[in-house]
C-alpha positions, 0 to 999 in steps of 0.5 A: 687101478694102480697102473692108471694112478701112474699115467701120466695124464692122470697125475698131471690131470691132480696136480691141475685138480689139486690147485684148483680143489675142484674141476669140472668133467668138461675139464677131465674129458680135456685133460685125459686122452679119448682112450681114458675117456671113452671106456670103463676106465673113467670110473677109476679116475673118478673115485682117484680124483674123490680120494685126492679130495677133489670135487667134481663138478658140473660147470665152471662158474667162476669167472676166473676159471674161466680165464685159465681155460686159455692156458689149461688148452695150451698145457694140453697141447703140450702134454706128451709132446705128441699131441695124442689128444689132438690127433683129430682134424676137425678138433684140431681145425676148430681150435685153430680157427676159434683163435682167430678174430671176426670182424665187426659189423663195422668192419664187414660192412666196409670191407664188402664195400671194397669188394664190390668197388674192386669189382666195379673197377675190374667190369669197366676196364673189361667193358673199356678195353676192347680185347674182348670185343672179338669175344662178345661177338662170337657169343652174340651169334651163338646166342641169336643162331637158330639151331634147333639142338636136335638136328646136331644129333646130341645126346638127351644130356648134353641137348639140356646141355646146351639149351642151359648154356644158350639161356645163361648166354642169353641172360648175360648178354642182356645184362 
């Protein structure tokens, strides 16, 4: 048991108890590194943290704690200098992303706006421009030819295929 008394999670993870005379178990998972925390092992800290006086709770419900969530996050980062506790990608990616700010319904609605006119923008200078004129032609006949896929001598795959890719033609040509 004393060589756990010396790691240096484990001291850090008092001197963070010690402050705050009371820590939650979501706090000790966040503070210890997953080999602490998925073994026997978490029992020991347990009874270190009760002989230390400090109380283990179940939730924080302190609004000032949760203030400090922040910064304890930050320090947990730091621990070791290399990252041991966020060696795994999808914490990490979720950390990250969860620092980023979402747009209000406001601000969804004008942005879909923008999107949509943009788009708008881009099918009339396509429709105006000519160039592809060329292009909707070759499809236009494609479209109307009347071959029946069979006589091409496909395969049953690329027979479905094909009548997928003349029904999609067809559709957006009538569009």
């Amino acid at each position: 048991m004393s060589d756990l008394q010396n790691e240096p999670a484990i001291i850090k993870l008092i001197e963070f108890a010690k402050g705050k005379k009371s820590i939650t178990y979501d706090e000790v998972n966040d503070f210890l590194p997953d080999s602490i925390v998925n073994s026997d092992r978490i029992d020991e800290v347990i009874g270190i943290l009760e002989r230390h006086n400090v109380k283990l709770e179940e939730e924080d419900i302190d609004l000032e704690i949760e203030e400090e969530k922040p910064a304890r996050s930050e320090r947990k980062l730091v621990y070791g200098e290399k990252e041991s506790s966020v060696d795994d990608p999808i914490r990490l990616y979720l950390r990250e992303i969860g620092r980023e700010k979402l747009l209000t319904a406001e601000q969804e609605v004008i942005l879909s706006k923008r999107m949509e006119d943009g788009e708008n923008i881009i099918t009339r200078v396509i429709k105006t421009s000519g160039i592809l004129l060329p292009e909707v032609f070759k499809l236009g006949v494609r479209i109307n030819a009347r071959v029946d896929p069979r006589e091409l001598e496909l395969s049953k795959k690329e027979i479905s295929e094909y009548l997928a890719e003349k029904r999609r033609l067809i559709q957006y040509y009538r569009e």
